[in-house]
N, CA and C atoms of all chains as a GROMACS GRO file, in nm:
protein
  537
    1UNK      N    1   9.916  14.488  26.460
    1UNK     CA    2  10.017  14.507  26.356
    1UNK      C    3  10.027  14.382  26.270
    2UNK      N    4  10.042  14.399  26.153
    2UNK     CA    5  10.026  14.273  26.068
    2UNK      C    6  10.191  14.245  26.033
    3UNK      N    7  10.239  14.130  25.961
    3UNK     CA    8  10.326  14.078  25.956
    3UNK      C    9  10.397  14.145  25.804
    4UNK      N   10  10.323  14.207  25.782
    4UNK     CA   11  10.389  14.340  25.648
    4UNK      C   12  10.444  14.428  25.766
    5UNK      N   13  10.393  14.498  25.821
    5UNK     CA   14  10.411  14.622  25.900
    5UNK      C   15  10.495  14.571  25.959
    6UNK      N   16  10.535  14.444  26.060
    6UNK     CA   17  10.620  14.410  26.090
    6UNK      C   18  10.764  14.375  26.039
    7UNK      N   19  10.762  14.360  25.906
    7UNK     CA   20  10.869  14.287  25.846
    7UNK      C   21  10.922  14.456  25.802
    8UNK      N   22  10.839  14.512  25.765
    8UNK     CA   23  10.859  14.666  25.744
    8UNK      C   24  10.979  14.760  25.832
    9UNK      N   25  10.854  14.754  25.948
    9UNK     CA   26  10.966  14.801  26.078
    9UNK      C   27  11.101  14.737  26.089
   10UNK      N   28  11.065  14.605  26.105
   10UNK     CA   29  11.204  14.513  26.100
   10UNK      C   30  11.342  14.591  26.015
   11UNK      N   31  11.304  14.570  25.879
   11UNK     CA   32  11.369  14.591  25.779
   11UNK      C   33  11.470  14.754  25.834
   12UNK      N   34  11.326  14.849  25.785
   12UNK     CA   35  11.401  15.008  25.846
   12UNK      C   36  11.475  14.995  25.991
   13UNK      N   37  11.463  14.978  26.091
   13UNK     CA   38  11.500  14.997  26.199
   13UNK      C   39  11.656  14.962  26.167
   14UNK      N   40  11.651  14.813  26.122
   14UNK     CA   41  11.772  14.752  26.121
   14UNK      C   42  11.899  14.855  26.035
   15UNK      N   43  11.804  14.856  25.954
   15UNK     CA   44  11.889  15.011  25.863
   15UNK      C   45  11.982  15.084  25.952
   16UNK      N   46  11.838  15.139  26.010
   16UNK     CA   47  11.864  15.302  26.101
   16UNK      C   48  12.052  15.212  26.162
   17UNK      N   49  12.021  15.079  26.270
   17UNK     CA   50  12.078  15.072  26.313
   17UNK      C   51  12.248  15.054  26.291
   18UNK      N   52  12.231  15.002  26.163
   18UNK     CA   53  12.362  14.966  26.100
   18UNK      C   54  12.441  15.116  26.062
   19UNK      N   55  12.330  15.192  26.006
   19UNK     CA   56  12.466  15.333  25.996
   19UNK      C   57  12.486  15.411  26.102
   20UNK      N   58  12.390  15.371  26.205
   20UNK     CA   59  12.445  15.426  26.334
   20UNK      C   60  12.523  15.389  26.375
   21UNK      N   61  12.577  15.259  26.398
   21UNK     CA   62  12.721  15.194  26.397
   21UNK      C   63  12.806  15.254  26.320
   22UNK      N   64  12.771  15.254  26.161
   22UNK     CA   65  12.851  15.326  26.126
   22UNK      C   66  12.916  15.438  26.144
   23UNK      N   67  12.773  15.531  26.181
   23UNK     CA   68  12.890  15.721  26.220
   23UNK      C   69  12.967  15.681  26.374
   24UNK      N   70  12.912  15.628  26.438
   24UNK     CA   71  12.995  15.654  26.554
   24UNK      C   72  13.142  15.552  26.551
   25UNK      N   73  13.125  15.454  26.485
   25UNK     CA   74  13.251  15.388  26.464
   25UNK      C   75  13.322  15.476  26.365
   26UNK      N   76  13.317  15.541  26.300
   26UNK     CA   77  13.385  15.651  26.195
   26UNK      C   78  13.445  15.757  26.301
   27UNK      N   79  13.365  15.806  26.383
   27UNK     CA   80  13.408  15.899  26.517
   27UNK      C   81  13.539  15.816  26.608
   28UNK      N   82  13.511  15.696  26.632
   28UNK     CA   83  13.588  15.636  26.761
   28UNK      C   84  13.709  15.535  26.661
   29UNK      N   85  13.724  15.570  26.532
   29UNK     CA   86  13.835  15.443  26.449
   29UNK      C   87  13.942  15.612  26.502
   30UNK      N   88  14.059  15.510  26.541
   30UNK     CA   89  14.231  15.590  26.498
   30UNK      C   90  14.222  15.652  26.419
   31UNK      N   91  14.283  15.575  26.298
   31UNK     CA   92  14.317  15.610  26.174
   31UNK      C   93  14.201  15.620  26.058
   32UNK      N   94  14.262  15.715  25.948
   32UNK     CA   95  14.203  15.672  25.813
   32UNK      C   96  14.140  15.529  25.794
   33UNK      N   97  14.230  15.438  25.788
   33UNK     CA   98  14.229  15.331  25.701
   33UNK      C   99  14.134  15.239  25.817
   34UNK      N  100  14.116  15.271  25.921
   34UNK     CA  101  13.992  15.236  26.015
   34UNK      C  102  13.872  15.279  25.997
   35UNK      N  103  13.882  15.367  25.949
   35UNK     CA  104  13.776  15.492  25.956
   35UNK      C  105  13.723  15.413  25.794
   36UNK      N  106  13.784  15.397  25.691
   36UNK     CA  107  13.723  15.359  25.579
   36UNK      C  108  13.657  15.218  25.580
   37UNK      N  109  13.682  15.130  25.666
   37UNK     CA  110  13.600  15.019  25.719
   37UNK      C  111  13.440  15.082  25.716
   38UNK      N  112  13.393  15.154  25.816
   38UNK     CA  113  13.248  15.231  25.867
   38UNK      C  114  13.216  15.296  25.724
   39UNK      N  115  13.280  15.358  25.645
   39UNK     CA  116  13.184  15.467  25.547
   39UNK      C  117  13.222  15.331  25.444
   40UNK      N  118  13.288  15.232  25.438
   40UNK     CA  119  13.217  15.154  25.298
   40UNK      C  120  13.119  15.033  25.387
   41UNK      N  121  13.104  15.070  25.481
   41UNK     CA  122  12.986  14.917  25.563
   41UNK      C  123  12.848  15.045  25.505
   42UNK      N  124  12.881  15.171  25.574
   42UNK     CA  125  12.759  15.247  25.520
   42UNK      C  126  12.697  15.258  25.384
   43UNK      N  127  12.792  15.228  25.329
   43UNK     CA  128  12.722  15.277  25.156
   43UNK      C  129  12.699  15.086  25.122
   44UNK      N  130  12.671  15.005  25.210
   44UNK     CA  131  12.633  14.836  25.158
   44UNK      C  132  12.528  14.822  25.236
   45UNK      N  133  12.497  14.805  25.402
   45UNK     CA  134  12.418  14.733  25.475
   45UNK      C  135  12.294  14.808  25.462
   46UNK      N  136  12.283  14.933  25.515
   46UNK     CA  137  12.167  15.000  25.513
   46UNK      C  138  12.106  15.032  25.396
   47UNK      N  139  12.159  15.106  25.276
   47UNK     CA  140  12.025  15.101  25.168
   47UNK      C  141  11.964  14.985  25.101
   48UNK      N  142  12.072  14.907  25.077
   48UNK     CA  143  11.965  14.736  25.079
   48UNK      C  144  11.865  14.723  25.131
   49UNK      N  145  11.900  14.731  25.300
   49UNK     CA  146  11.776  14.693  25.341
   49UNK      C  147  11.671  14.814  25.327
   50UNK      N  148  11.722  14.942  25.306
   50UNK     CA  149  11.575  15.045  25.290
   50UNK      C  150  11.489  15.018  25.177
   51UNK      N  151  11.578  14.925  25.093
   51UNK     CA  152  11.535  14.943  24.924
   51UNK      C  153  11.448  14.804  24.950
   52UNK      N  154  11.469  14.687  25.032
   52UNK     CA  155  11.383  14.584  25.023
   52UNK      C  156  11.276  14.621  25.107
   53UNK      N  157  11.277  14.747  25.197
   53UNK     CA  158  11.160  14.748  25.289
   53UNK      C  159  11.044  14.819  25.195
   54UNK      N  160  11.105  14.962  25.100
   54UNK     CA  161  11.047  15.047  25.031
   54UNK      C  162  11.018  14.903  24.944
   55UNK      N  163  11.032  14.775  24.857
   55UNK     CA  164  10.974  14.706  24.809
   55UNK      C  165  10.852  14.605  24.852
   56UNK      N  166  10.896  14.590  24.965
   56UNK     CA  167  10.766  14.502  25.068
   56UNK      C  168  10.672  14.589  25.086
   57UNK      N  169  10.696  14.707  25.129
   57UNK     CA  170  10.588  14.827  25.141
   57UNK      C  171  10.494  14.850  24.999
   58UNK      N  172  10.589  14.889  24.895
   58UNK     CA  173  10.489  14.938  24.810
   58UNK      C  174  10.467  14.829  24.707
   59UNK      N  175  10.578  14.708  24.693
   59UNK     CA  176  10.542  14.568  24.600
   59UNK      C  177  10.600  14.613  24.550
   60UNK      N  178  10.668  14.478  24.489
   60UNK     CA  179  10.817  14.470  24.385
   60UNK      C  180  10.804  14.514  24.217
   61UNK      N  181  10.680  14.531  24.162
   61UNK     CA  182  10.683  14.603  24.069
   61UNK      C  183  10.628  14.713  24.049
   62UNK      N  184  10.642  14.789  24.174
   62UNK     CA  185  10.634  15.005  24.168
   62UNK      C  186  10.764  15.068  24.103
   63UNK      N  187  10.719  15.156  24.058
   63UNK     CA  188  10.829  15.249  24.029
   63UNK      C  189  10.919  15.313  24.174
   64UNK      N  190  10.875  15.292  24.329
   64UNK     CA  191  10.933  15.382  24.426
   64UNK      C  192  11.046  15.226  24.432
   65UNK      N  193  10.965  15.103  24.427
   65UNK     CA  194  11.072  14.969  24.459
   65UNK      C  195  11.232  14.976  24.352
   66UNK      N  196  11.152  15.021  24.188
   66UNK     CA  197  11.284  15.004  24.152
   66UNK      C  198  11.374  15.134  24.162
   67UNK      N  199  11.337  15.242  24.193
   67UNK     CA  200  11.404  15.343  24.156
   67UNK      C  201  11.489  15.298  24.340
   68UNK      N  202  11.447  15.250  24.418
   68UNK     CA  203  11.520  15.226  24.574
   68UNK      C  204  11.601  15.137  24.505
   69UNK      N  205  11.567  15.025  24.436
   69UNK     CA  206  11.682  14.940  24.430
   69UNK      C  207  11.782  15.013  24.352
   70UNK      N  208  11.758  15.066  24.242
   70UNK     CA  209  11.894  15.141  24.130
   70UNK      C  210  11.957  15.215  24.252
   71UNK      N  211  11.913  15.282  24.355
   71UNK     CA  212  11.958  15.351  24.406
   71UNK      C  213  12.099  15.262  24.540
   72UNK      N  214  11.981  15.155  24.540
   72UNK     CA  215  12.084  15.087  24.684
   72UNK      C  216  12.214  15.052  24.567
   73UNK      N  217  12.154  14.976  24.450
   73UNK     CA  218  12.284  14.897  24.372
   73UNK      C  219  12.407  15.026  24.275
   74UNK      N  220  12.328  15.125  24.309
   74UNK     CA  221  12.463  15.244  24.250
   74UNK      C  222  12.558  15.243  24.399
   75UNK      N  223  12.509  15.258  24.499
   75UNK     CA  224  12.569  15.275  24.638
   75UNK      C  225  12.629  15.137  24.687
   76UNK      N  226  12.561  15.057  24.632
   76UNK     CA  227  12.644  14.912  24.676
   76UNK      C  228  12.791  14.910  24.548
   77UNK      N  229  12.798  14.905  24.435
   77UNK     CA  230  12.866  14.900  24.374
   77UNK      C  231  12.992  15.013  24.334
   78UNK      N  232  12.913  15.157  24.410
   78UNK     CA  233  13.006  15.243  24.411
   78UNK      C  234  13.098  15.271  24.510
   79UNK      N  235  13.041  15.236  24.634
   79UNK     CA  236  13.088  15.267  24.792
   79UNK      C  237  13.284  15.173  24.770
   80UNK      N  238  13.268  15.061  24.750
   80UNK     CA  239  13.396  15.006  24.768
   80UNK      C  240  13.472  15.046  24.654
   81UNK      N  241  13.408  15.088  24.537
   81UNK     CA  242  13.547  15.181  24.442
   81UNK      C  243  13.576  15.318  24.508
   82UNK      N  244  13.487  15.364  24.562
   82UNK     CA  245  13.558  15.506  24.648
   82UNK      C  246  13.613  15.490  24.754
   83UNK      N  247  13.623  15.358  24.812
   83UNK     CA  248  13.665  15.277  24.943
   83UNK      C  249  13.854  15.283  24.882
   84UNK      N  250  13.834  15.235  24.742
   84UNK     CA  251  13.991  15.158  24.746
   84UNK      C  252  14.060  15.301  24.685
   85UNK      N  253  13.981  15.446  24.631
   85UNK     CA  254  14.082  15.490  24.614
   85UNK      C  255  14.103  15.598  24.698
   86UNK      N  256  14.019  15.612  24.784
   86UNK     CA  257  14.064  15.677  24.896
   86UNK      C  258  14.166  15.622  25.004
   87UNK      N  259  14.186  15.504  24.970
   87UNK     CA  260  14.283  15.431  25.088
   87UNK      C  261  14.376  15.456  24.999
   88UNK      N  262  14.396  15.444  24.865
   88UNK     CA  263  14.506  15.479  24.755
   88UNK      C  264  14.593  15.576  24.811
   89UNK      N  265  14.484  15.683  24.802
   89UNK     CA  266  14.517  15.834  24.817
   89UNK      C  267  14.562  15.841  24.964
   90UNK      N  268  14.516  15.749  25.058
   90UNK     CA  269  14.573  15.788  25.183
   90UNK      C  270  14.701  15.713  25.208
   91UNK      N  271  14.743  15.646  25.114
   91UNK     CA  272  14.838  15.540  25.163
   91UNK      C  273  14.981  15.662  25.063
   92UNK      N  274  14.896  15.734  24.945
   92UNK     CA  275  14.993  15.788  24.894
   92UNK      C  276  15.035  15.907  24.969
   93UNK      N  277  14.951  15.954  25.015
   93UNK     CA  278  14.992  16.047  25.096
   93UNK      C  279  15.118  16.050  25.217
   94UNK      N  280  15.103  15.908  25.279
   94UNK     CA  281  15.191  15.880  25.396
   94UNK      C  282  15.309  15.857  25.325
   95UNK      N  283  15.294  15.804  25.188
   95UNK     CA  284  15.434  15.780  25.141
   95UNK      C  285  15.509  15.928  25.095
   96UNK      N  286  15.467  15.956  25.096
   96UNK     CA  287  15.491  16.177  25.011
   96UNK      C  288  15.644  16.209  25.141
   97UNK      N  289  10.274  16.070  26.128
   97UNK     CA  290  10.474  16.053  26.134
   97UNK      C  291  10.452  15.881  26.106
   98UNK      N  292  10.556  15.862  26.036
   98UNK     CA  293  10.512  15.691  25.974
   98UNK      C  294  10.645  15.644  26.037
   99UNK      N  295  10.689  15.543  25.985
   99UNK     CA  296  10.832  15.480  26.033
   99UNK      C  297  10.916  15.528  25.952
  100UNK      N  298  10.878  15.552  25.812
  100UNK     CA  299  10.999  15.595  25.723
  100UNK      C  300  11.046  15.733  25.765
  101UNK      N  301  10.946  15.857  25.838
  101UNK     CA  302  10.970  15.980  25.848
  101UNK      C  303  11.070  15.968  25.982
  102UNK      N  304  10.997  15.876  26.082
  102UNK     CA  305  11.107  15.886  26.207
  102UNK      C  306  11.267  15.814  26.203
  103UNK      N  307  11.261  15.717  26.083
  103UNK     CA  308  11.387  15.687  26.088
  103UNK      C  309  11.475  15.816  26.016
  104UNK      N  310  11.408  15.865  25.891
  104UNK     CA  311  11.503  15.977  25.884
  104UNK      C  312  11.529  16.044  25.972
  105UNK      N  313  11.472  16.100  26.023
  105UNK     CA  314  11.482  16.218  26.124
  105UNK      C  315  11.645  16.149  26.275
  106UNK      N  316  11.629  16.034  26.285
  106UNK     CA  317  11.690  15.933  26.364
  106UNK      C  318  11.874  15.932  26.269
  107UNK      N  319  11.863  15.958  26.178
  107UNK     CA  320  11.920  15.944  26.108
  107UNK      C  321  12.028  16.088  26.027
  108UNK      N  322  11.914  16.199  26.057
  108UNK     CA  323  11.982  16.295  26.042
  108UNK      C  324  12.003  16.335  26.129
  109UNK      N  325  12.001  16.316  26.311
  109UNK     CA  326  12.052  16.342  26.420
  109UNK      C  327  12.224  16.292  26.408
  110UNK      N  328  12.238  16.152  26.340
  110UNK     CA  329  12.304  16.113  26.381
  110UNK      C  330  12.440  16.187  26.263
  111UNK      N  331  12.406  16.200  26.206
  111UNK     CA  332  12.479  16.312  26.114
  111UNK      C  333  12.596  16.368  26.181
  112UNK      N  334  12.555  16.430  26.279
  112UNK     CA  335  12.595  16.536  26.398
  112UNK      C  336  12.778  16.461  26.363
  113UNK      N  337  12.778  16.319  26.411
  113UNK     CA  338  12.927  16.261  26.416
  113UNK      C  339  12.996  16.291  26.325
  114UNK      N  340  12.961  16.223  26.174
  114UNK     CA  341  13.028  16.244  26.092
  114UNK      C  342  13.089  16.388  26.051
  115UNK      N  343  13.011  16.510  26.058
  115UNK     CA  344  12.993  16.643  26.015
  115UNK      C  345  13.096  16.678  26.142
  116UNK      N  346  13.091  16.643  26.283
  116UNK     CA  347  13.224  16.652  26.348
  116UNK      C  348  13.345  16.640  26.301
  117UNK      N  349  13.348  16.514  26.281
  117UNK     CA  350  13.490  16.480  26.212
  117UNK      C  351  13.524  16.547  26.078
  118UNK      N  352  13.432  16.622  25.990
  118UNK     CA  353  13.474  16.683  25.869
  118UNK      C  354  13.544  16.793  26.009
  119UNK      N  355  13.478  16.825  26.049
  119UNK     CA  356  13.487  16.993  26.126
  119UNK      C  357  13.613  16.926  26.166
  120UNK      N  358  13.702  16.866  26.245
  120UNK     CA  359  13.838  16.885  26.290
  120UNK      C  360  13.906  16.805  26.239
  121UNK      N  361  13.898  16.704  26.156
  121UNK     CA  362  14.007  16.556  26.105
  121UNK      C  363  14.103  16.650  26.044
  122UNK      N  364  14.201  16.525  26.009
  122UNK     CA  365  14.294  16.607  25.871
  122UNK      C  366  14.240  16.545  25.734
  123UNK      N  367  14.280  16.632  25.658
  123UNK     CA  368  14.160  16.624  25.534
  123UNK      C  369  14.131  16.478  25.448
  124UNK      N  370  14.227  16.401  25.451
  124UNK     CA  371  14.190  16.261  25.386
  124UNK      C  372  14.091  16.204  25.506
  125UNK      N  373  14.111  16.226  25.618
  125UNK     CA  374  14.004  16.215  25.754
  125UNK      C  375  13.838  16.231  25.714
  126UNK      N  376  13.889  16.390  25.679
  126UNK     CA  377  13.740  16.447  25.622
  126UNK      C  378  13.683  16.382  25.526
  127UNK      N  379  13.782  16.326  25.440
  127UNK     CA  380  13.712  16.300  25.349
  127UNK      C  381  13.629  16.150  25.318
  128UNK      N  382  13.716  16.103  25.456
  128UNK     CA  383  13.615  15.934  25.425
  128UNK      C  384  13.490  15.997  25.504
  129UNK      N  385  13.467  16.112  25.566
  129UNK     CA  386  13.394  16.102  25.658
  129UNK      C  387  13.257  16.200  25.544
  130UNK      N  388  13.329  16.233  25.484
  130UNK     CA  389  13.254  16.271  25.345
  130UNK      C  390  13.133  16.190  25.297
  131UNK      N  391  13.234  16.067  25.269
  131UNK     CA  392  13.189  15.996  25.186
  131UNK      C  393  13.078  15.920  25.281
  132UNK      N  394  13.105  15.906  25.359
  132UNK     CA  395  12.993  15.839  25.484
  132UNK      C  396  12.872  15.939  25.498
  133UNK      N  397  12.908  16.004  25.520
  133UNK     CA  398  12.769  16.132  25.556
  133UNK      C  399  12.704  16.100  25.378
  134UNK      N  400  12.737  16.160  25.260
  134UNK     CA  401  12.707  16.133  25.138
  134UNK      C  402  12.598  16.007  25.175
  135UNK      N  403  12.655  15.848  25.260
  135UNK     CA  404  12.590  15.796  25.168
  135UNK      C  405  12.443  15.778  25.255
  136UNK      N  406  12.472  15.853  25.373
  136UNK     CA  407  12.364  15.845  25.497
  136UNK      C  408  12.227  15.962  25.470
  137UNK      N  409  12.309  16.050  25.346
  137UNK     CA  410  12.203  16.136  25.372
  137UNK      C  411  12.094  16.093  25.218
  138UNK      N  412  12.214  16.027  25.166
  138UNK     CA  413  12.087  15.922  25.049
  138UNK      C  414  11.994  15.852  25.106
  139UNK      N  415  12.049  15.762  25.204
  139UNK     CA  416  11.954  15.681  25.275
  139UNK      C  417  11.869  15.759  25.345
  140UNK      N  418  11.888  15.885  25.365
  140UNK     CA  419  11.759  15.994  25.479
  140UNK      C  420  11.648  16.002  25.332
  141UNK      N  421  11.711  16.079  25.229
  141UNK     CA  422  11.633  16.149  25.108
  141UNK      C  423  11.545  15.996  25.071
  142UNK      N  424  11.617  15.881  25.074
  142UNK     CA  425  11.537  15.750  25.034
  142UNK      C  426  11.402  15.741  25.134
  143UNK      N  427  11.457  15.721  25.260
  143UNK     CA  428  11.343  15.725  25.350
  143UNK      C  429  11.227  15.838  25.358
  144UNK      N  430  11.294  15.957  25.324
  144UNK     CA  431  11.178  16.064  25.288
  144UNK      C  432  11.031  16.056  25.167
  145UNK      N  433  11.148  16.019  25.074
  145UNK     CA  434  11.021  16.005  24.952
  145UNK      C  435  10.959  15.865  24.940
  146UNK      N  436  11.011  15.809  25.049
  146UNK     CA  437  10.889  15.688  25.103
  146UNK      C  438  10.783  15.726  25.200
  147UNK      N  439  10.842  15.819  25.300
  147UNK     CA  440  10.710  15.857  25.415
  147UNK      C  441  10.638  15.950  25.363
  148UNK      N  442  10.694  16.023  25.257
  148UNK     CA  443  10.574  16.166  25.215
  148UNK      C  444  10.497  16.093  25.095
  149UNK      N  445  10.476  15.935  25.011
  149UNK     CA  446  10.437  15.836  24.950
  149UNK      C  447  10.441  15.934  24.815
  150UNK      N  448  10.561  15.919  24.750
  150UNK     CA  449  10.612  16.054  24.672
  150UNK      C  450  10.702  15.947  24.571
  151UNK      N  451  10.672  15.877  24.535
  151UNK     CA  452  10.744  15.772  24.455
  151UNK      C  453  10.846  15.857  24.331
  152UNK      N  454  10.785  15.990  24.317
  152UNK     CA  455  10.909  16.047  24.204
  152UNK      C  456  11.005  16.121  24.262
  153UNK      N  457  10.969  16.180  24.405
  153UNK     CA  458  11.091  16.230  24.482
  153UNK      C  459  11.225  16.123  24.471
  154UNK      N  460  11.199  15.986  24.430
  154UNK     CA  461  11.342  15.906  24.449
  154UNK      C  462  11.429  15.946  24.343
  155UNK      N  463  11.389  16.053  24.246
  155UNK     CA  464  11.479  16.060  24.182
  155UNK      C  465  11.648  16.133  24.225
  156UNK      N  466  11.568  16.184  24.338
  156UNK     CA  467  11.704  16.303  24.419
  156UNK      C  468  11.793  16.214  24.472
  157UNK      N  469  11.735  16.119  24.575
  157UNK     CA  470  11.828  16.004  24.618
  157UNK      C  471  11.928  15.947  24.483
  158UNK      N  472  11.838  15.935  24.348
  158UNK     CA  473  11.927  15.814  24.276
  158UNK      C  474  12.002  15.930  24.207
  159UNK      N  475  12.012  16.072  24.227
  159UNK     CA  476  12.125  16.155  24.135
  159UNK      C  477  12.206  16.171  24.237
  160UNK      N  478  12.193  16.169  24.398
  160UNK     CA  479  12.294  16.179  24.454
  160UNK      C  480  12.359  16.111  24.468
  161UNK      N  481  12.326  15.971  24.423
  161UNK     CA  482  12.386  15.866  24.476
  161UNK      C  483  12.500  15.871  24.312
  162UNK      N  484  12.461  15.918  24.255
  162UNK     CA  485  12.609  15.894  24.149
  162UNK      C  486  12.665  16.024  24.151
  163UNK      N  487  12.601  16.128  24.202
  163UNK     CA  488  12.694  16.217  24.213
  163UNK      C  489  12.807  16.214  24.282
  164UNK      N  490  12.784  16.148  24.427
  164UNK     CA  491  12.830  16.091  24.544
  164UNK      C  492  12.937  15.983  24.490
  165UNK      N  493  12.925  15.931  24.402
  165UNK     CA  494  13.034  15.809  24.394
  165UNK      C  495  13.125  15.903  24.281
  166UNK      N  496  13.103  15.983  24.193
  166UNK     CA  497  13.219  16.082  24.074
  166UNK      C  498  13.260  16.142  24.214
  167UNK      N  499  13.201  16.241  24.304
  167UNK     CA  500  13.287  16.325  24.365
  167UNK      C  501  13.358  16.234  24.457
  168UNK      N  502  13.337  16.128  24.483
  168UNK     CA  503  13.454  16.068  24.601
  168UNK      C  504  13.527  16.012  24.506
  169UNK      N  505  13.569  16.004  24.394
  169UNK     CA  506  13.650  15.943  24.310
  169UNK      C  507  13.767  16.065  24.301
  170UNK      N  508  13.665  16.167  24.253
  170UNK     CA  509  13.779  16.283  24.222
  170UNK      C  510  13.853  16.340  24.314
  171UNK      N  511  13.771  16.341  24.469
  171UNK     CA  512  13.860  16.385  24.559
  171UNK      C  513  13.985  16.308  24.603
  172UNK      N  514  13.963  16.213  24.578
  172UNK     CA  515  14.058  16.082  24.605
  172UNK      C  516  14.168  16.123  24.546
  173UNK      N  517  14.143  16.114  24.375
  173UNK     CA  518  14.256  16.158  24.313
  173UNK      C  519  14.319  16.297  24.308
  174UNK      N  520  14.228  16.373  24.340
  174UNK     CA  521  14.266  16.535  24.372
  174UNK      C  522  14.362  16.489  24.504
  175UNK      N  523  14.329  16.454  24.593
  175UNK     CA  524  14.427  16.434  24.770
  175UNK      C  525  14.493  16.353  24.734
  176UNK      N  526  14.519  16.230  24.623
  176UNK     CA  527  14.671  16.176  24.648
  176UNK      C  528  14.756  16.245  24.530
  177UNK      N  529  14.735  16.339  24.445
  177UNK     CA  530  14.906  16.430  24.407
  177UNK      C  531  14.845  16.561  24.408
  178UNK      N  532  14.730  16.640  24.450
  178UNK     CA  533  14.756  16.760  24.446
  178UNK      C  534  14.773  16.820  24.536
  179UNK      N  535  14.735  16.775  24.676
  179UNK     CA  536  14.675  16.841  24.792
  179UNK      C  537  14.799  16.790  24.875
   0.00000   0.00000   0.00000
């Protein structure tokens, strides 16, 4: 195995592993506002790293590298605005 | 089967949790759990059109991924005054 293939695996696995933390910590949080911790770690840690592995894999100027990155940086930048207004909405709710 | 195909597949097992918690939470419950599954199954569709070496399949990942961020906006605001 060469040290591409390695850094490769590295990269994905670590992925896999971080939103697997994520669903099952989403399963085992109390509350809402626990629970929104896990689904905004999901929409940051893991497609980064899928989007730098899909770049090491195919090289940083393919069309599969940038269309992964637009994709990780819509999900990185979107995840914590749907983070704060769903806690909005849940915080308005308890107040109702 | 490459690494990108088995992590999806690893990945849409794990689905199973989140898609639980839609199935019994109470609905602001469901709905972070929404938004989590949303962003796991981008990251499956990402890993797909890397293992099938399909470089224009990413376009599905990058429409879900903003579809995914309007609909958790709206539900948000739909569940705090309508619902």
């Amino acid at each position: 195995m060469s040290a591409h293939e390695i850094s490769v695996h590295v990269l994905v696995w670590t992925a896999v592993a971080a939103e697997l933390v994520c669903c099952i910590g989403i399963v085992a949080a109390r509350d809402v506002f626990a629970r929104l911790h896990y689904s905004a770690a999901a929409s940051t840690l893991g497609p980064t790293l899928v989007a730098v592995a899909i770049a090491v894999e195919e090289g940083v100027r393919s069309i599969a590298a940038a269309a992964a990155l637009v994709v990780a940086v819509l999900l990185l930048l979107g995840g914590p605005a749907v983070t704060i207004a769903t806690a909005r909405a849940a915080r308005a709710r308890l107040e109702r | 089967m490459n690494v990108w195909l088995v992590a999806a597949t690893v990945l849409l097992f794990a689905l199973v949790l989140p898609f639980s918690l839609l199935a019994r939470a109470p609905r602001i419950d469901a709905l972070v759990a929404l938004e989590l599954a949303s962003a796991v199954v981008t990251l499956v569709l990402l890993l797909l059109s890397e293992g099938f070496h399909r470089s224009i399949y990413t376009t599905v990942p990058l429409v879900l991924a903003g579809i995914s961020l309007v609909s958790g906006l709206v539900f948000a605001r739909f569940m705090e005054r309508r619902v």
